[in-house]
C-alpha positions as CSV (number, residue, x, y, z in Angstrom):
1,X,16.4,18.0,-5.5
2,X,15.0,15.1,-3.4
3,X,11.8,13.3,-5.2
4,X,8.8,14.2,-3.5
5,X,7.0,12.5,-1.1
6,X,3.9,11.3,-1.9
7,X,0.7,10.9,0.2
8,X,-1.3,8.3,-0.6
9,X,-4.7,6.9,0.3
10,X,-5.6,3.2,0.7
11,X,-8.7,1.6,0.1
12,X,-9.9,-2.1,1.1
13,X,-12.5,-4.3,-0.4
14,X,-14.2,-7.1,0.8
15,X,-14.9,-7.6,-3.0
16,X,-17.2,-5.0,-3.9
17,X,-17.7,-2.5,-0.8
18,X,-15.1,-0.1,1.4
19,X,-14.1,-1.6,4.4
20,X,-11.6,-0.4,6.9
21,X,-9.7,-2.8,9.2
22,X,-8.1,-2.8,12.6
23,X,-5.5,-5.2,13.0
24,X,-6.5,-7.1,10.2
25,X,-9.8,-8.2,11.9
26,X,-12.4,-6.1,12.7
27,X,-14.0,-4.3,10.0
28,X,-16.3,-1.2,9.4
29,X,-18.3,-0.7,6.1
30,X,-17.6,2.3,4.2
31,X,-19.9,2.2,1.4
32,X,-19.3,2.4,-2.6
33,X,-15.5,1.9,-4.1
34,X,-16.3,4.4,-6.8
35,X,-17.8,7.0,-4.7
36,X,-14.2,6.9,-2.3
37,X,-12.3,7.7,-5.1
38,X,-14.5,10.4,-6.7
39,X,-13.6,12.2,-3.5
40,X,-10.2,11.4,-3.1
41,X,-9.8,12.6,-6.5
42,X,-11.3,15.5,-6.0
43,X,-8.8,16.4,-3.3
44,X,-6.1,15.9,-6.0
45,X,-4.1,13.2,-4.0
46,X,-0.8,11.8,-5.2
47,X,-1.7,8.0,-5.8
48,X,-4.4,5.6,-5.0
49,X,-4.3,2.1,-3.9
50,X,-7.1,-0.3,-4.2
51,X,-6.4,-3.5,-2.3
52,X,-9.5,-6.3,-2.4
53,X,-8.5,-7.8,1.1
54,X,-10.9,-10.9,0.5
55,X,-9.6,-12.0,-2.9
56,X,-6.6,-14.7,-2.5
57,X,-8.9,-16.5,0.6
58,X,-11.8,-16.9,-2.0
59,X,-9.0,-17.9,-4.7
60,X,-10.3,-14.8,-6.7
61,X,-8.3,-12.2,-8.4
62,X,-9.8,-8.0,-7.6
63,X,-12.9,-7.1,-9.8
64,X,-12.1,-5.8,-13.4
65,X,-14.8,-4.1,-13.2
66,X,-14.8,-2.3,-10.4
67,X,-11.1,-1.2,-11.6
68,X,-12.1,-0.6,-15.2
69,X,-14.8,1.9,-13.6
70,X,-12.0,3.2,-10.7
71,X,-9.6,3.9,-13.5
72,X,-12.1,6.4,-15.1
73,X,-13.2,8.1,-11.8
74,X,-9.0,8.3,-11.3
75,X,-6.8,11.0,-12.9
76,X,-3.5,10.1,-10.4
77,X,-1.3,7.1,-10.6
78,X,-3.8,3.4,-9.5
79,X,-2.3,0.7,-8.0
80,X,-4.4,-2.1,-7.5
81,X,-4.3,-5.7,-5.3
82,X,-5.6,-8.6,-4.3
83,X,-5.4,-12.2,-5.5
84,X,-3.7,-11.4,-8.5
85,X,-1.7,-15.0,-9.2
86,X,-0.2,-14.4,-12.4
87,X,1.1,-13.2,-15.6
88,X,-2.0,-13.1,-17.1
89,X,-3.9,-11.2,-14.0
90,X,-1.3,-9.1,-13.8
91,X,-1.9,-8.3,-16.9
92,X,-5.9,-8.1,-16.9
93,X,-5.6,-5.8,-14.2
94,X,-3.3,-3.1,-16.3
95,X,-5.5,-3.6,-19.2
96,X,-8.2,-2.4,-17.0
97,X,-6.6,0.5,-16.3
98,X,-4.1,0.0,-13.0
99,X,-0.9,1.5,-13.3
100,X,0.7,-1.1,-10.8
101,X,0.0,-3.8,-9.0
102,X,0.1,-4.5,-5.2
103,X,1.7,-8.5,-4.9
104,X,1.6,-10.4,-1.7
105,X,0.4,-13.8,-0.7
106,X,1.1,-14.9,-4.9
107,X,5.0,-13.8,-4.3
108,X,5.3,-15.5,-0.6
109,X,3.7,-18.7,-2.8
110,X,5.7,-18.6,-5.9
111,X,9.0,-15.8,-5.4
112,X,10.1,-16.0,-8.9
113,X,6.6,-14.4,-9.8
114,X,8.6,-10.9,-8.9
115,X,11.5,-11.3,-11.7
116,X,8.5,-12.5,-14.2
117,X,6.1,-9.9,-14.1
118,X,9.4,-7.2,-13.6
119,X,11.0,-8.3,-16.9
120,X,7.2,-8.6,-18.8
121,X,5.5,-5.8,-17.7
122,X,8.4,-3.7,-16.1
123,X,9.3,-2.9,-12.8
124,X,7.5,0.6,-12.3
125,X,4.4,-1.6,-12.5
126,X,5.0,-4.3,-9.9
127,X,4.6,-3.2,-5.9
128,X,5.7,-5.6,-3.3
129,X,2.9,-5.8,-0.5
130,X,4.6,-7.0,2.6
131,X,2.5,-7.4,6.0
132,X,4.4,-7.0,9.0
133,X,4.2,-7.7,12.2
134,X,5.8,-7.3,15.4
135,X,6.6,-9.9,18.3
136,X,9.2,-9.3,21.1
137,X,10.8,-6.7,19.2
138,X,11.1,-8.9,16.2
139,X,9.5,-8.0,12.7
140,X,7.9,-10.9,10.7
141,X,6.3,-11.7,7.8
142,X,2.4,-11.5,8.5
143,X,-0.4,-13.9,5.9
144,X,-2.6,-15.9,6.7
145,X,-2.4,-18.2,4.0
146,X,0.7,-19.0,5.4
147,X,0.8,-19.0,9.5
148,X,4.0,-21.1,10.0
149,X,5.4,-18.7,7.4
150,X,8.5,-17.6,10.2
151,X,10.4,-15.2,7.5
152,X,12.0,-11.9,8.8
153,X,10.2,-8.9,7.3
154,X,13.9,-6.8,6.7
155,X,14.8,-10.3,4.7
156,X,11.8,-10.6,2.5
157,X,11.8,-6.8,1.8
158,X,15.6,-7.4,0.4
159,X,14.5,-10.6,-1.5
160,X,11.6,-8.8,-3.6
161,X,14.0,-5.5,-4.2
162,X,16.8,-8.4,-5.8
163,X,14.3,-10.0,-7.5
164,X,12.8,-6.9,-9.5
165,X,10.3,-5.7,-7.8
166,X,10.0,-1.5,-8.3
167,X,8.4,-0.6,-4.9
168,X,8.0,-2.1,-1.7
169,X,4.3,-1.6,0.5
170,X,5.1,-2.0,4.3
171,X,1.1,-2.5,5.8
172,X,1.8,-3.0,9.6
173,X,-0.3,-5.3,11.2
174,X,-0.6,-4.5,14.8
175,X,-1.3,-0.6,14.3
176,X,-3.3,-1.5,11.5
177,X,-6.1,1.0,11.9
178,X,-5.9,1.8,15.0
179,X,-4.4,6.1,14.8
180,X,-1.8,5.5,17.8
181,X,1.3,6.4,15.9
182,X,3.1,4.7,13.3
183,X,6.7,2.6,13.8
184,X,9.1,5.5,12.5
185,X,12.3,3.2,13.6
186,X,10.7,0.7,11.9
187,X,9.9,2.5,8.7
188,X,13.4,4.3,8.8
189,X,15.3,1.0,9.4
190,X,13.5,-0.9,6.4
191,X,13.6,2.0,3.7
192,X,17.4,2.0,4.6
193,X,18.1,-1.3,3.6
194,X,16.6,-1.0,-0.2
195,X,17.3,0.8,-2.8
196,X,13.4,1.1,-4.4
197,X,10.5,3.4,-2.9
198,X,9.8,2.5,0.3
199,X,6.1,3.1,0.7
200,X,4.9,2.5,4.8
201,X,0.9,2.4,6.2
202,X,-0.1,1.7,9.7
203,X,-0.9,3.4,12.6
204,X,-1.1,6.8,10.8
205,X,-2.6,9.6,13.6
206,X,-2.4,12.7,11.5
207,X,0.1,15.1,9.7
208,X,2.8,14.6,12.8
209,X,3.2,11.0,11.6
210,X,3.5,12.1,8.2
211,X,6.3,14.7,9.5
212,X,8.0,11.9,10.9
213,X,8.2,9.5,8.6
214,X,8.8,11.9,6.0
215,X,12.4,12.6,7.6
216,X,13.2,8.9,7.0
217,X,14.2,7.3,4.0
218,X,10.4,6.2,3.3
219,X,9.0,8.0,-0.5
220,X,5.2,7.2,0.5
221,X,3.1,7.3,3.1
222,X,0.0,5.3,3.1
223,X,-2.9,6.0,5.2
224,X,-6.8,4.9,5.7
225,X,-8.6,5.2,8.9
226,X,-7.0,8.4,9.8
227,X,-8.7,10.1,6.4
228,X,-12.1,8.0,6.4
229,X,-12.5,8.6,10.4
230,X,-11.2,12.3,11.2
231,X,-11.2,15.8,10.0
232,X,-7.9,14.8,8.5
233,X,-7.5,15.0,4.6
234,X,-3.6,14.1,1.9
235,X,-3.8,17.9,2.0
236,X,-3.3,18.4,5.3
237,X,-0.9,16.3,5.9
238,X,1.3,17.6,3.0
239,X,1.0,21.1,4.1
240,X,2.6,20.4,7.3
241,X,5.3,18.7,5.6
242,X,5.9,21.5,3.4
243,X,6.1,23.3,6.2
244,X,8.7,21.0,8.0
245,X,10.5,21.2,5.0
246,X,9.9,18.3,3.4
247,X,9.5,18.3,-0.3
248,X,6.1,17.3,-1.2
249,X,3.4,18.4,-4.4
250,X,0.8,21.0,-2.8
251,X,-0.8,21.2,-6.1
């Protein structure tokens, strides 16, 4: 039997607070991190990720804190992000109670930062965070810490599965937020290429996304906006792709 596709929720920081995002710029404030995921868990979701969007620009790792007292709200699988630069905030970061960790402008800075933290803390634990964006039919690398960057996302996505990382986070940048539909090619095409989860988030509109996607090669789906700003909860999403036959935990 095919592993089960897993739903899973998103939340940003801006260090301390919920935000949500549209195309990486304009923001809405949702309120208390620890109250989020109080509710999320309560709706039994698959996995959480926790992703302190403000951290590497204010040369900051995520809050221990905040993920020490996320972690004991949590009983599903945490993943947490955000300026995490090395071994030892890695580190920090599990202690606290994360079961993985979301990597992104530390790898583009220092690649060999993948194979370290694989072979000390294990595979399973380190998540490749890739932002993606689209120009003239091309898919880039997207960071602002590096705007000259010019690296083909389907490239960097094969570099970090060589180099040891256990899953791969595709955040999209142009549908970031926005509900219009997500880039199933795109998703398919990139899930295809790797041999590790495949985890996509962007553009989500509601369980006919999740249908889609779940037909590709993709073993997550992440979402935000479409859960904090419609009627739309994980649960209804995985229902419909139960009933589309995809093979996903109801309960």
């Amino acid at each position: 039997m095919s592993l089960k596709k897993r739903i899973v929720p998103l939340v940003l920081l801006d260090g301390f607070s919920v935000v949500k995002t549209k195309q990486f710029k304009e923001r809405r404030n949702l309120g208390n991190p620890i109250t989020v995921a109080r509710t999320y868990n309560s709706r039994n979701v698959d996995e959480l990720i926790i992703l302190d969007i403000d951290a590497s620009a204010q040369s900051r790792a995520i809050d221990l804190l905040t993920i020490r007292d996320i972690a004991t709200e949590c009983f599903m699988p945490l993943t947490v992000g955000g300026g995490l630069r090395d071994l030892n905030d890695i580190g920090d970061a599990l202690k606290f109670g994360a079961d993985k960790v979301a990597l992104n402008t530390a790898i583009l800075n220092s690649p060999k930062l993948i194979r370290e933290a694989a072979e000390t803390f294990g595979s399973q634990a380190i998540v490749a965070s890739i932002d993606v964006i689209e120009t003239e039919g091309q898919y880039f690398v997207y960071s602002s810490k590096f705007p000259d960057l010019q690296l083909l996302a389907c490239d960097w996505a094969q570099r970090c599965a060589q180099m040891g990382a256990g899953e791969l986070l595709i955040n999209m940048t142009n549908l970031d937020g926005t509900m219009n539909g997500a880039d199933i090619s795109f998703a398919s095409v990139i899930s295809e290429l790797v041999s590790i989860p495949v985890m996509y988030a962007g553009g989500i509109s509601g369980a006919k996304d999740c249908c889609a996607l779940g037909k590709t090669s993709v073993t997550a789906i992440g979402a935000a906006a479409v859960f904090h700003f419609t009627s739309t909860t994980p649960l209804d999403c995985k229902t419909a792709m139960d009933a589309a036959g995809i093979n996903v935990r109801l309960i």
